[in-house]
C-alpha positions as CSV (number, residue, x, y, z in Angstrom):
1,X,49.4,-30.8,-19.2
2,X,45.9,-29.4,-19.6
3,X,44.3,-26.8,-20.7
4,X,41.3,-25.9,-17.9
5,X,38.7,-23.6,-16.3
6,X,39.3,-21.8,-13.3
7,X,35.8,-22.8,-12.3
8,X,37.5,-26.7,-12.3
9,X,40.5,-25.9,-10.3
10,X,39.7,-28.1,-7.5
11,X,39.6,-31.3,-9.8
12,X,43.1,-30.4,-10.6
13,X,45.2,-30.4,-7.3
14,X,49.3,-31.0,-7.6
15,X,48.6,-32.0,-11.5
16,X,50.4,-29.3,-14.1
17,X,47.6,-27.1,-15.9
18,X,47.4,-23.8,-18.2
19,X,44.9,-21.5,-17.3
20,X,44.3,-18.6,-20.2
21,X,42.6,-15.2,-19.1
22,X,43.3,-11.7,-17.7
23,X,44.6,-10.2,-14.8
24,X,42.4,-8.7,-13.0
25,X,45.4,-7.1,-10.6
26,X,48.8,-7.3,-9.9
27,X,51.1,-6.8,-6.9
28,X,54.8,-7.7,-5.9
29,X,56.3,-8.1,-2.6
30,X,60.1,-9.1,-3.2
31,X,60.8,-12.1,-4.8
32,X,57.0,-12.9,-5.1
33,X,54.5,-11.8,-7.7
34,X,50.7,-11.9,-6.7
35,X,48.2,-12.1,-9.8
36,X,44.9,-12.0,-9.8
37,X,43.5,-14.0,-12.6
38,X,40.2,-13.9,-14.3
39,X,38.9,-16.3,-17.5
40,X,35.3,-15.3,-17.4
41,X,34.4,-19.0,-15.6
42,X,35.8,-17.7,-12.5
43,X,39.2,-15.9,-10.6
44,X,42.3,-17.3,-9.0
45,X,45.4,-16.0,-7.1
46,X,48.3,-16.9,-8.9
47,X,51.6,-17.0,-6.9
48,X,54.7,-16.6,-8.9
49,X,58.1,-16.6,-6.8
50,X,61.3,-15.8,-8.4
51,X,63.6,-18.4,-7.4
52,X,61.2,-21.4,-8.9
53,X,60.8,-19.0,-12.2
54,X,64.1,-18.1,-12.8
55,X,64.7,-14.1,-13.0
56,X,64.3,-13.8,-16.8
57,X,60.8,-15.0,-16.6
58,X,59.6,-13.4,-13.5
59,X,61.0,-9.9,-14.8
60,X,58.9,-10.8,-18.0
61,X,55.8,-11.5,-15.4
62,X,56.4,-8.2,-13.7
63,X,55.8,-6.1,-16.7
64,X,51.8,-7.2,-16.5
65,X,48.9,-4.4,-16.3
66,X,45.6,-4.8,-15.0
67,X,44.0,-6.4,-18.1
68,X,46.5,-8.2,-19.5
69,X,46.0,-11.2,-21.3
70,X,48.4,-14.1,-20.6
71,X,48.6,-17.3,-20.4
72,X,49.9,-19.3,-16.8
73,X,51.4,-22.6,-16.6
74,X,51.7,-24.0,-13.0
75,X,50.5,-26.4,-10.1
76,X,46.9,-25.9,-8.6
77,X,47.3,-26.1,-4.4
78,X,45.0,-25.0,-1.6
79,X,44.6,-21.5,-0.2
80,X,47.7,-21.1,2.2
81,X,44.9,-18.7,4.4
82,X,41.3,-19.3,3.0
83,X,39.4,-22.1,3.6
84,X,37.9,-23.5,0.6
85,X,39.2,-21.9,-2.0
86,X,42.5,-22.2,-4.3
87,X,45.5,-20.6,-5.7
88,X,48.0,-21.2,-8.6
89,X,51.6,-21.9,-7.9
90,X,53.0,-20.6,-11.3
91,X,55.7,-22.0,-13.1
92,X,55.5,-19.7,-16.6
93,X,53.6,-16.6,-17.5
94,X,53.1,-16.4,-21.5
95,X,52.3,-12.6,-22.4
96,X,49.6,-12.2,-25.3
97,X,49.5,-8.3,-25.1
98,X,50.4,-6.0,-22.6
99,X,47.1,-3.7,-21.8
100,X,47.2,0.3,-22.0
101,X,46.8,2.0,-18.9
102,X,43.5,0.5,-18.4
103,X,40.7,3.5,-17.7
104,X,38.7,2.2,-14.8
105,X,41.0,2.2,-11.9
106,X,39.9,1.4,-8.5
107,X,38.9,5.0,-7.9
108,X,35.6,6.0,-7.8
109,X,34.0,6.7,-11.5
110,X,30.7,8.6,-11.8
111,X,27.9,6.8,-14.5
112,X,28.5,8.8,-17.1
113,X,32.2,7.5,-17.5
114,X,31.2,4.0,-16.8
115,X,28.5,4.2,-19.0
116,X,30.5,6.0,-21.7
117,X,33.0,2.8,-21.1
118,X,30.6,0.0,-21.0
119,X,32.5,-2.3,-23.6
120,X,35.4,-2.1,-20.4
121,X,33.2,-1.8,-17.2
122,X,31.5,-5.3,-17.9
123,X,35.0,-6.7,-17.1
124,X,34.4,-5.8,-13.8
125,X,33.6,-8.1,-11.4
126,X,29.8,-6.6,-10.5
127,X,29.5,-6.7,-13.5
128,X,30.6,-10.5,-14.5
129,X,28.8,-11.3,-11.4
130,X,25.3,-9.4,-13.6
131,X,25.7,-11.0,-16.6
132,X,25.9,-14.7,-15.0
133,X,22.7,-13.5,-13.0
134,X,21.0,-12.6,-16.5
135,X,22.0,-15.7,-17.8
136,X,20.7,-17.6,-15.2
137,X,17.2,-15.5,-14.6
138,X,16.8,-16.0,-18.9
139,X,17.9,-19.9,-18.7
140,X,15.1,-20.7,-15.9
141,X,12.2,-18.9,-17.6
142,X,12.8,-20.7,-20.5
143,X,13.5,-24.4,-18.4
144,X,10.0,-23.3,-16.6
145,X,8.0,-22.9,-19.7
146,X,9.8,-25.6,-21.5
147,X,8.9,-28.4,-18.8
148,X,5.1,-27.0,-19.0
149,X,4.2,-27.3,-22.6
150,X,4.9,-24.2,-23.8
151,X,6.8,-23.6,-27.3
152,X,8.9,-21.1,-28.8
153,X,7.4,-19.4,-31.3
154,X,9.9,-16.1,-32.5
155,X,7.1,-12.8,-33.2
156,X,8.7,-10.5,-35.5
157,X,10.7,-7.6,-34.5
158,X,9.2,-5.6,-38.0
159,X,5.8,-4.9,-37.4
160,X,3.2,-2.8,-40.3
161,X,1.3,-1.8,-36.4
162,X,1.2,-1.1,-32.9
163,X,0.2,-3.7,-30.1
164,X,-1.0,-0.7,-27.5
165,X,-0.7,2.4,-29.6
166,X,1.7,4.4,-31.7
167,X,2.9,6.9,-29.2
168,X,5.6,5.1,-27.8
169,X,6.7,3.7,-31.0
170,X,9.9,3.5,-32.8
171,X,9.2,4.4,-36.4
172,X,11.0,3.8,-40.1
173,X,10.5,3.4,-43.8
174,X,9.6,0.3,-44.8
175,X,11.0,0.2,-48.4
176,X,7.8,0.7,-50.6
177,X,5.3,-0.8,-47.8
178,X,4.7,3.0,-46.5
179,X,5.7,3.0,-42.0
180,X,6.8,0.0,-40.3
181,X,7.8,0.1,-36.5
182,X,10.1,-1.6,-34.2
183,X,8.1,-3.7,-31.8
184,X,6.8,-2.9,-28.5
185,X,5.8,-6.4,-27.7
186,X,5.2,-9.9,-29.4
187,X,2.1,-10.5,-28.0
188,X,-0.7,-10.4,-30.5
189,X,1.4,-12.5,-32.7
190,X,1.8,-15.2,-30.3
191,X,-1.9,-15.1,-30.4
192,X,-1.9,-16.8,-33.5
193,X,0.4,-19.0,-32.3
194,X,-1.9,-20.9,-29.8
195,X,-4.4,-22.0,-32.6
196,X,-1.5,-23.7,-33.9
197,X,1.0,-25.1,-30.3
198,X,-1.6,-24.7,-27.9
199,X,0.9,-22.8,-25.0
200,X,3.5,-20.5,-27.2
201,X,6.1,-18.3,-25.7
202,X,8.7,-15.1,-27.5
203,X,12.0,-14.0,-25.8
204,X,13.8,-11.0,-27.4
205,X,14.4,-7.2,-27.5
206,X,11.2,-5.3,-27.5
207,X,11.3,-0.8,-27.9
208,X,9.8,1.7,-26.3
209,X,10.0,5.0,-27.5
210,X,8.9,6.6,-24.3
211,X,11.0,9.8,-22.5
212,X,11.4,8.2,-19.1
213,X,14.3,8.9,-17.3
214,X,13.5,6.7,-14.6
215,X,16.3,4.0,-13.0
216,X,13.3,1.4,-13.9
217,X,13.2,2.6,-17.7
218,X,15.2,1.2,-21.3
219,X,14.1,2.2,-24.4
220,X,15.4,-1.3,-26.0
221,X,15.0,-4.2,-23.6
222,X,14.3,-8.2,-23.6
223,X,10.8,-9.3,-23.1
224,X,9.0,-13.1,-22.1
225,X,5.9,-12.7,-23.7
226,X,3.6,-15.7,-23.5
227,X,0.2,-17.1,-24.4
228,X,-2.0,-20.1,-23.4
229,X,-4.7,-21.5,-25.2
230,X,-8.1,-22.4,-22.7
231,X,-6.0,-21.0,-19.5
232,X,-8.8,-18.2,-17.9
233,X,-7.5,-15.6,-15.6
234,X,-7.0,-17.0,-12.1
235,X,-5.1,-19.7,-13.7
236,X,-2.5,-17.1,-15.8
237,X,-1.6,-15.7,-12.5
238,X,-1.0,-19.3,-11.3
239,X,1.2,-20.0,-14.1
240,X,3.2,-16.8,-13.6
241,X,3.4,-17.1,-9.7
242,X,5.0,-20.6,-10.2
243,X,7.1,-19.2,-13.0
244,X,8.5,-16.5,-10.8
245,X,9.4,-19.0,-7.7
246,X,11.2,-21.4,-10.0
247,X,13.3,-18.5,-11.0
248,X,13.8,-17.8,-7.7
249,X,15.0,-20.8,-6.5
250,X,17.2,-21.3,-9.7
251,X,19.2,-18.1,-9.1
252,X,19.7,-18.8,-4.9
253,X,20.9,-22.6,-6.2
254,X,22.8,-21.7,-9.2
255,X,24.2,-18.0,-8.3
256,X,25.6,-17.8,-4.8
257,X,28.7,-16.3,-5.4
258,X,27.6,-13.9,-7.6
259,X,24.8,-12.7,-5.2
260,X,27.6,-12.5,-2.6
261,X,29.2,-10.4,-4.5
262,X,26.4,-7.8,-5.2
263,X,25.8,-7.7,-1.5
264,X,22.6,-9.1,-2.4
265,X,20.4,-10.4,0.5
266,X,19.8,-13.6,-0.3
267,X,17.6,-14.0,2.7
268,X,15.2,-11.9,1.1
269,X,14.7,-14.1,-2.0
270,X,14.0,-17.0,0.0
271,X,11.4,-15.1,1.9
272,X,9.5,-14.5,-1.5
273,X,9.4,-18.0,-2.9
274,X,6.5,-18.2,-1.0
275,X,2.4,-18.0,-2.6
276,X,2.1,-15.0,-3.6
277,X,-0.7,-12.5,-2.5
278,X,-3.6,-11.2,-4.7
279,X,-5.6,-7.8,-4.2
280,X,-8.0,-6.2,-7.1
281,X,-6.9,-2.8,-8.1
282,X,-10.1,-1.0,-5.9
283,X,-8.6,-3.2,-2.8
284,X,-5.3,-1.7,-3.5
285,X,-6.3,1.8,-3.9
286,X,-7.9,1.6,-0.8
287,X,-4.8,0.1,1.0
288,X,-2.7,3.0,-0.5
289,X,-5.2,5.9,0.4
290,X,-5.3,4.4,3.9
291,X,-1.3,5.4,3.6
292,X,-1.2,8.3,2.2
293,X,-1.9,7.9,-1.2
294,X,-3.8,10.5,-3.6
295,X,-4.5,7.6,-5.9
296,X,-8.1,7.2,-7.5
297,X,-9.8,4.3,-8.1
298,X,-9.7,5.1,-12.4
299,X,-5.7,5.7,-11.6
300,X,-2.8,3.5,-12.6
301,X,-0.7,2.8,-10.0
302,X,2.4,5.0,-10.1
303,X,6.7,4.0,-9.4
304,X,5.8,5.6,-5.7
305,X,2.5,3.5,-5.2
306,X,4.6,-0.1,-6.3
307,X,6.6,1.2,-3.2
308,X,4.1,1.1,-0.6
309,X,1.8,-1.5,-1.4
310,X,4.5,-4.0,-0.9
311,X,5.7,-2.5,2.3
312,X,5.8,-4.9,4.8
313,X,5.7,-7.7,2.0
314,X,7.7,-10.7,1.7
315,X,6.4,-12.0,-0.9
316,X,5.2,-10.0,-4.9
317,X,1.7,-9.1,-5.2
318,X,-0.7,-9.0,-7.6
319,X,-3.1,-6.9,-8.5
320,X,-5.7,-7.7,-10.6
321,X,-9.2,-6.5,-12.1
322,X,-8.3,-3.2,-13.4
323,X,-10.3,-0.6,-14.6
324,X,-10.9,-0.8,-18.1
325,X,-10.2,3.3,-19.4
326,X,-6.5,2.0,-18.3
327,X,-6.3,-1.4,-19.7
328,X,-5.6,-2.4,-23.7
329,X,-8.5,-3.1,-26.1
330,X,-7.8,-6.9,-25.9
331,X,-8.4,-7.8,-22.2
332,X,-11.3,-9.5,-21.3
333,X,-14.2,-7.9,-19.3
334,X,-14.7,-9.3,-15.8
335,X,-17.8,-11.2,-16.4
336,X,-19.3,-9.8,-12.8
337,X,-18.7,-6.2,-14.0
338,X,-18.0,-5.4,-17.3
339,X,-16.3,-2.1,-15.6
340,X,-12.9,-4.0,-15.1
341,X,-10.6,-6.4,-17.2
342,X,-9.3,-9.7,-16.1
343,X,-5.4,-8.4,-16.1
344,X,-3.2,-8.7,-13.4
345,X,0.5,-7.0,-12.8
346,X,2.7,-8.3,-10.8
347,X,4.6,-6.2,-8.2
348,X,7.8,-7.0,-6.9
349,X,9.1,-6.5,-3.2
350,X,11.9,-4.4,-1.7
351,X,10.5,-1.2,-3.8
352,X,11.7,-3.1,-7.3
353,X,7.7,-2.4,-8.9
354,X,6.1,-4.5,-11.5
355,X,7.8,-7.4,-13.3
356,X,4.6,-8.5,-14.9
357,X,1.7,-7.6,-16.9
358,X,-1.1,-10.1,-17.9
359,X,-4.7,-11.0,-18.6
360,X,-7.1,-13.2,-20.4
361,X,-7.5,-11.9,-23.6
362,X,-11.0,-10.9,-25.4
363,X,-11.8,-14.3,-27.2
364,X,-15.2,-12.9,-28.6
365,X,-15.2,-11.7,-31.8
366,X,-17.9,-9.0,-31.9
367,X,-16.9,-7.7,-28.4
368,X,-13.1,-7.1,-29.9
369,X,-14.4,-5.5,-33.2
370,X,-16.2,-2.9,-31.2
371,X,-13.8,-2.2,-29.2
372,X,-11.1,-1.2,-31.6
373,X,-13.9,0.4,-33.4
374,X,-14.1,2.5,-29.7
375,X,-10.6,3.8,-30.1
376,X,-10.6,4.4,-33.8
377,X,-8.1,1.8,-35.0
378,X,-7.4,0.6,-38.0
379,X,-9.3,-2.5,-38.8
380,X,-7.9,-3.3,-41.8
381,X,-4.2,-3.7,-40.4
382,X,-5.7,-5.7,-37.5
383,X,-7.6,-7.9,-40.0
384,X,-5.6,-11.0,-39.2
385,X,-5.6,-10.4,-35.3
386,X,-9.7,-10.5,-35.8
387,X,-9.3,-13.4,-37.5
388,X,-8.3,-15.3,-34.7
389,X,-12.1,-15.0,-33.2
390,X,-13.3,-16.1,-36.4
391,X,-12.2,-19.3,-36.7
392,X,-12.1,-21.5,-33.6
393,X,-11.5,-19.0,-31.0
394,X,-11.1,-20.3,-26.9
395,X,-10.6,-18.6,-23.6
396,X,-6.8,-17.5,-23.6
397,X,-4.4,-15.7,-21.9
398,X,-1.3,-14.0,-21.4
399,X,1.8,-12.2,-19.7
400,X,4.8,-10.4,-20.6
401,X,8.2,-10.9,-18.2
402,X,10.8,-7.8,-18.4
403,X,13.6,-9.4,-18.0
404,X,16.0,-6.9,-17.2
405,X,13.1,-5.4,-14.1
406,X,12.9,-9.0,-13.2
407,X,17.2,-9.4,-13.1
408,X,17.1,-6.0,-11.0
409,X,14.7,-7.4,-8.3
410,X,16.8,-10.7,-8.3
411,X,20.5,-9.2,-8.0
412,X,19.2,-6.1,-5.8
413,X,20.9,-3.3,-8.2
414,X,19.5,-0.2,-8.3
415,X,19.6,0.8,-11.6
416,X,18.0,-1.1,-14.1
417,X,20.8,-0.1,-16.6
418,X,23.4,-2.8,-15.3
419,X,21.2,-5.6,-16.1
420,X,21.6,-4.9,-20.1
421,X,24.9,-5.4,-21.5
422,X,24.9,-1.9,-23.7
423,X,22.0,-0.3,-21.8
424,X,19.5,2.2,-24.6
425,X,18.0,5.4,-22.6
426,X,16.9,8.2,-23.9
427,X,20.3,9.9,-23.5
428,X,22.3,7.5,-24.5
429,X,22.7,5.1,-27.6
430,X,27.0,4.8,-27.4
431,X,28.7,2.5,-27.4
């Protein structure tokens, strides 16, 4: 006998198995006991009928609650109804413990009790179906960047300074160093990285201190940051486009069931692995205003604006050349008019907003000195990011993937909360 996966079943037809999980629910009708049974790979029905188990045992089976943890010895068959799938013919249920009433019934629970009963709720199977979608989304970025010569190289989560200003910052006390913050991004780090790997990438949690109580806001989240040495701007967009496509493609080949299960249109995601369109920020402005839009051309584009400028889109957009009042001190100027930057964000489809933000970054040192010498920042803490245009500076640039925004747009969820295992808002920090 064998110890297996429910994911294997089908390898295992008419052969003897144990199977160790939970039970995701329970029913009886006479002499037979329905289970359904969950081991995180996948879930089965398990029949058990009383004359095969003998009435000692299935009495013993009977006692199970929703969330027990068992173990079931029995005989894997085809489903007597369902095409395709598979159900265990069980010969002996082993109790571990028999689960409390378990809290989240099939009822109807607002957020705040799910929320307040994440470390349960992820059992559920929207929730199973999530996390195997974030696992996925994370794996492909990482094959992606992998297979085209980029590196992992870990920024710190400590910093002594801000990447885009201290306002949105997470601060503490640094033992006797004075203030250290949490990080907002990895970014300028991975800046030094290039001079040493050439194409460098980061993947962690990055905070943002900001008071948004918006369903596309965390104040802790996981960020893709990455940085290419001699890539200009149209080619950063190319690398992210292509990025984005394979990610697409991984989750509709690798995810399936779990898309099913979100409802998720699938046919949707195949639309958008597609090229990608490309508008500057005053083309877009003047698309929105021709809607509707109060939007000037000095303004960021707001959650309402992401909305309509892909209406009618298959496919992201991006929008690129910004304005400089409303881009960071390190993009670089757009040699044709030094009024805009060479950054680019990234807007999803379907209403899901922007999943990236990139640009080539100033490479020139004097340009970069006087422009943090603009906005009054503190050269001596940025000493070693200046010294990156000192000594063998190139054309570079850069994006930043959230990946929980990016997860969102891939399983169709409307809150970006779900896509986090213990989700950090502004309201909530338990459990």
């Amino acid at each position: 006998m064998q110890d297996i996966f429910v994911k294997d079943i089908a390898q295992y037809l008419g052969q003897e198995v144990r199977l160790k999980g939970w039970v995701r629910n329970i029913r009886s009708s006479g002499k037979l006991l329905f289970i359904i049974f969950r081991d995180g790979s996948a879930e089965i029905q398990a029949v058990a009928f009383k004359p095969e188990m003998g009435e000692q045992a299935f009495e013993e089976a009977k006692r199970l609650t929703l969330e027990s943890s068992v173990i079931l010895t029995g005989v894997p068959q085809k489903h007597q109804k369902k095409t395709g799938e598979y159900e265990l013919s069980v010969s002996s249920v082993q109790v571990l413990q028999i689960a409390e009433n378990y809290p989240i019934s099939k009822k109807e629970h607002g957020p705040d009790f799910l929320l307040s009963h994440r470390h349960l709720w992820l059992r559920s199977t929207k929730q199973w179906a999530l996390l195997r979608i974030r696992h996925t989304v994370y794996y492909a970025i990482c094959e992606y960047l992998n297979d085209h010569g980029f590196f992992r190289f870990d920024s710190p989560i400590l910093t002594p300074n801000a990447c885009e200003g201290t306002t949105t910052l997470f601060e503490l006390e640094y033992f006797d160093e004075g203030k250290a913050y949490l990080s907002q991004s990895g970014q300028l780090y991975l800046e030094t990285g290039i001079m040493s790997l050439g194409r460098v990438y980061d993947f962690g949690p990055v905070f943002r201190a900001e008071r948004s109580k918006t369903r596309k806001h965390l104040t802790e989240f996981w960020m893709m940051d990455a940085e290419a040495a001699y890539v200009e701007h149209t080619e950063n967009m190319d690398i992210q486009e292509n990025l984005i496509r394979h990610v697409i493609r991984t989750v509709l080949a690798k995810c399936d069931k779990e898309l099913d299960i979100l409802e998720r249109d699938k046919s949707a995601l195949q639309a958008a692995d597609a090229p990608f369109k490309r508008m500057t920020h005053y083309e877009a402005v003047e698309h929105l205003r021709s809607k509707g839009s109060e939007i000037g051309h000095n303004d960021d584009l707001g959650a309402a604006d992401e909305t309509l400028i892909t209406e009618g889109s298959q496919v992201p957009i991006f929008i690129e050349k910004w304005p400089k009042q409303i881009k960071a001190f390190y993009m670089k100027r757009d040699p044709d008019d030094d009024n805009l930057v060479l950054g680019s964000d990234l807007i999803a489809p379907e209403g899901f907003g922007e999943i990236i933000g990139g640009s080539q970054r100033e490479d020139d040192y004097d340009q970069l000195l006087s422009r943090m010498q603009a906005e009054n920042m503190d050269l001596e803490a940025y000493q070693w990011f200046l010294d990156l245009r000192k000594y063998g500076s190139v054309p570079h640039s850069g994006f930043g993937i959230g990946l929980e925004r990016l997860i969102t747009w891939m399983s169709g969820v409307h809150h970006i909360r779900e896509t986090i295992p213990f989700p950090r808002m502004i309201y909530r920090i338990y459990p």
